[in-house]
C-alpha positions as CSV (number, residue, x, y, z in Angstrom):
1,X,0.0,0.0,0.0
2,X,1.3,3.4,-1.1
3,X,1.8,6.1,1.3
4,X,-0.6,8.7,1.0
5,X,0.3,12.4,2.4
6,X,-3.3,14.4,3.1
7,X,-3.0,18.1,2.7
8,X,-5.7,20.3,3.9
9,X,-6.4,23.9,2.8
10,X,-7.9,26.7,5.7
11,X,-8.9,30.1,5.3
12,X,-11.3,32.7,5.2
13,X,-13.8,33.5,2.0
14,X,-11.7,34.6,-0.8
15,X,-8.3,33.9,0.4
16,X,-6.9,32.3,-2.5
17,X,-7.4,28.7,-1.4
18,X,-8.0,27.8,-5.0
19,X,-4.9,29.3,-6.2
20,X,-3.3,26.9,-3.7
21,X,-4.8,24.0,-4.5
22,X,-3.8,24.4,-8.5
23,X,-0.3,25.7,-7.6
24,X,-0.2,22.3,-5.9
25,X,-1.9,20.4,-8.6
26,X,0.4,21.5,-11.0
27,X,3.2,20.3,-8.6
28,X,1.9,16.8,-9.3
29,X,-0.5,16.6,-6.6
30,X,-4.1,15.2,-6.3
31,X,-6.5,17.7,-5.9
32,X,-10.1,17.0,-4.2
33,X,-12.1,20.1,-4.9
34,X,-15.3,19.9,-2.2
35,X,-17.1,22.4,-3.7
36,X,-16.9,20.4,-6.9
37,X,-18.3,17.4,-5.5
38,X,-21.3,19.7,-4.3
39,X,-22.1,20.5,-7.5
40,X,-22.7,16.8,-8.2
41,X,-24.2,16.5,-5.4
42,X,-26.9,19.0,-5.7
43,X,-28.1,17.3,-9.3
44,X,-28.7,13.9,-7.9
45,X,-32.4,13.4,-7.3
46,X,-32.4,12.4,-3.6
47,X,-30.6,14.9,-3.1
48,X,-32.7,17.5,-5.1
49,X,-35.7,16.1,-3.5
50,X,-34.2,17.1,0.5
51,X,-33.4,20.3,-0.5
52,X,-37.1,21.1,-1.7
53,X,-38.4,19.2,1.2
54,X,-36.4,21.7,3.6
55,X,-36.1,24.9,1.7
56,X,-38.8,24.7,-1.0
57,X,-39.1,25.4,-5.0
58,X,-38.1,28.8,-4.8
59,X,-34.3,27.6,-4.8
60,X,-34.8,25.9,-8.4
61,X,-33.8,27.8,-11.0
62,X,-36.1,27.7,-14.2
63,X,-35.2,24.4,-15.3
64,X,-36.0,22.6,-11.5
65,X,-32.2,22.7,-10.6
66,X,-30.8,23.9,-7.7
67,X,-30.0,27.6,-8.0
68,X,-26.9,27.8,-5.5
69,X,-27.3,31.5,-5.3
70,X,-30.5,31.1,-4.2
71,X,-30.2,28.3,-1.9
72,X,-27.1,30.6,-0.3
73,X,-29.7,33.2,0.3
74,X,-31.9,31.1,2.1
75,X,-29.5,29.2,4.0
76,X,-27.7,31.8,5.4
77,X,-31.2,33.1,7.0
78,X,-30.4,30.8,10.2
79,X,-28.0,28.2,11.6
80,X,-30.6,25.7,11.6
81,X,-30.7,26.3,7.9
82,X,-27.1,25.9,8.0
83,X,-26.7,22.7,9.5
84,X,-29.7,21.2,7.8
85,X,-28.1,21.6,4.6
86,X,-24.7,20.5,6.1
87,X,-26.7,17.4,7.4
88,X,-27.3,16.8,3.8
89,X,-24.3,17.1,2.0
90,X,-20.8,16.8,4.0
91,X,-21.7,13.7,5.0
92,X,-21.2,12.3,1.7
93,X,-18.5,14.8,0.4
94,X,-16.9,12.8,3.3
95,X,-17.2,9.7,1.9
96,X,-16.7,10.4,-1.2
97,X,-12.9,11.9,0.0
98,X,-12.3,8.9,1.9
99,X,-13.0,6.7,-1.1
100,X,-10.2,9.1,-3.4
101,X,-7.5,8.7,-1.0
102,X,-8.2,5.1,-0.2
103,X,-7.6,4.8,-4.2
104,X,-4.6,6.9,-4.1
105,X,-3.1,4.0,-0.9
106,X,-3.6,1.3,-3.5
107,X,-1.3,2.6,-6.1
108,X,2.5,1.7,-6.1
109,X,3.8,5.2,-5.6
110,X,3.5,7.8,-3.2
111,X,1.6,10.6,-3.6
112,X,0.0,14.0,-1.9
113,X,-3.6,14.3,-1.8
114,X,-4.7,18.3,-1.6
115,X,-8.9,18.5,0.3
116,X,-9.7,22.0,-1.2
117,X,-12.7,22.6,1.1
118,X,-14.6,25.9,2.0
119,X,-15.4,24.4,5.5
120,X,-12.2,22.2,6.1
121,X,-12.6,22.4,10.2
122,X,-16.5,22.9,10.2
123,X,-16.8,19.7,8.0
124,X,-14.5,17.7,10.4
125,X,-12.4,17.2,7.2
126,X,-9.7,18.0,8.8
127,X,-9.4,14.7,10.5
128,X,-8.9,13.0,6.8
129,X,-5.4,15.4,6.6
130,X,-1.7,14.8,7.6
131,X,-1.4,18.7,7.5
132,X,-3.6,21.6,7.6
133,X,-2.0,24.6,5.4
134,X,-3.9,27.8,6.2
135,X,-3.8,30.9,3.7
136,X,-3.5,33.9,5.1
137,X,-4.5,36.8,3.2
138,X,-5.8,40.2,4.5
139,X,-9.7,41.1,4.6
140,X,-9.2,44.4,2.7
141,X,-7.7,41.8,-0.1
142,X,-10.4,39.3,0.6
143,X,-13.2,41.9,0.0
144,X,-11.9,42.9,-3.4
145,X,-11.6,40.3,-5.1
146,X,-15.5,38.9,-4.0
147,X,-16.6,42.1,-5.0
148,X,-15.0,41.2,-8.4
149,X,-16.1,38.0,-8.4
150,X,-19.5,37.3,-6.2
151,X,-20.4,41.3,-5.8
152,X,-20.5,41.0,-2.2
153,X,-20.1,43.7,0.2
154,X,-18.5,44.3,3.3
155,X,-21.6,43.4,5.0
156,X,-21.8,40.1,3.2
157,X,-18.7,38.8,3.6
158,X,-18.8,39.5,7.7
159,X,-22.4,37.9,7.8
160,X,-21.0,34.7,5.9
161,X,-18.3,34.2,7.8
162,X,-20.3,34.9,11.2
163,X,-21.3,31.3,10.7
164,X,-18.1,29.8,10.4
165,X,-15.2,29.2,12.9
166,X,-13.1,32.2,13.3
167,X,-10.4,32.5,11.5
168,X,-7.8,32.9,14.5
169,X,-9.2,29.4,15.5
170,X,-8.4,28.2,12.3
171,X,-5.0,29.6,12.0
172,X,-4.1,28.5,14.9
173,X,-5.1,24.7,14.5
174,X,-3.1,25.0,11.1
175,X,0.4,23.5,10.7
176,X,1.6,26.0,8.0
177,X,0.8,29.2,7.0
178,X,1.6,30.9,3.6
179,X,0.7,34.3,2.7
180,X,-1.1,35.5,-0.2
181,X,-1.3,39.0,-0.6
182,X,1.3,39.7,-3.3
183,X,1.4,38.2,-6.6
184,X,0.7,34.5,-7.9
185,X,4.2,34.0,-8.0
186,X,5.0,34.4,-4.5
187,X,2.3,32.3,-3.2
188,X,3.6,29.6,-5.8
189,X,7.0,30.1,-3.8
190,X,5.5,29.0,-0.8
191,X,3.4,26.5,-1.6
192,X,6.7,24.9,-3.3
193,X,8.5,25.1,-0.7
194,X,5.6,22.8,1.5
195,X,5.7,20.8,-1.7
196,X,9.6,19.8,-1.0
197,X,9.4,19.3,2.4
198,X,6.3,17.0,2.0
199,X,8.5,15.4,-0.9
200,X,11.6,14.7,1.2
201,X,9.0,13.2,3.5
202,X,7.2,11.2,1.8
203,X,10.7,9.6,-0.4
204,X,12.6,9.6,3.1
């Protein structure tokens, strides 16, 4: 059985965790992308069916899928919303990681597994890693580029992250911090350098 090295990825909304995971990927790691495996998720038809059941039709966009925008909206109205939803999906986005690095242990080489997940510590999928790497990057930063890309506000961002752990708690219960508020290229410097060390490691 091949030894498989579990990386984990921490940090607030719009810290670059992405940018991480593909500067990693292109490393030569495996990347497992949670939010991905939501997506899927949110088409199967049991699925589908829960999330009607608890939320109703007025999360469905016009063709009866689930319109995440929407659904955000209505989740984020309570933490009982919150944890239904969770109730229905991390459960499985569990599994299914277990599963991918259970594959990765039966291959003849070793390899790094990267969990790209928006709620790495709320999710308990932080049990699943070797190492949690937490990207730091500063709220000013953070807020611009989900203006850019989600138009959220201030306001938004503060209300999301409300309902998640703080991000001192998740710093702290990190094993590596690397920083990204400069360029691309410095953050690929860093993460680099955790891919030798975990390299060393894992052909040591």
């Amino acid at each position: 059985m091949a030894r498989v090295y579990v990386i984990g990825l921490a940090g607030g909304i719009g810290s670059g965790k992405s940018a991480a995971a593909a500067a990693f990927e292109k490393l030569g790691a495996v990347v497992l992308d949670a939010d991905a495996m939501v997506h899927e998720l949110l088409r199967k038809p049991a699925i589908l069916r829960k999330i009607v059941r608890r939320f109703g039709k007025d999360v469905l966009d016009r063709r009866g899928r689930v319109d995440r925008k929407k659904l955000g909206e209505e989740v984020f109205r309570s933490q009982q919303a919150i944890r239904d939803l969770e109730a229905m999906l991390h459960p499985e986005v569990m599994r299914q990681s277990k599963r991918r690095i259970a594959q990765r242990k039966r291959r003849k080489k070793p390899s790094v597994v990267i969990i790209d997940a928006p709620l790495l510590f709320e999710a308990g999928m932080h049990r699943l890693c070797d190492e949690v790497v937490f990207v730091q990057t500063p709220k000013a930063e953070r807020l611009k580029r989900l203006r850019k890309t989600r138009g959220w506000s201030r306001r938004t961002l503060e209300a999301r992250e409300k309902r998640q752990k703080p991000l001192n708690i998740k710093r702290r219960n990190a094993d590596t911090v690397v920083r990204n508020a400069g360029s691309r290229r410095e953050l690929n410097a860093q993460i680099r350098t955790v891919w030798q060390r975990v390299r060393q490691l894992l052909n040591g």
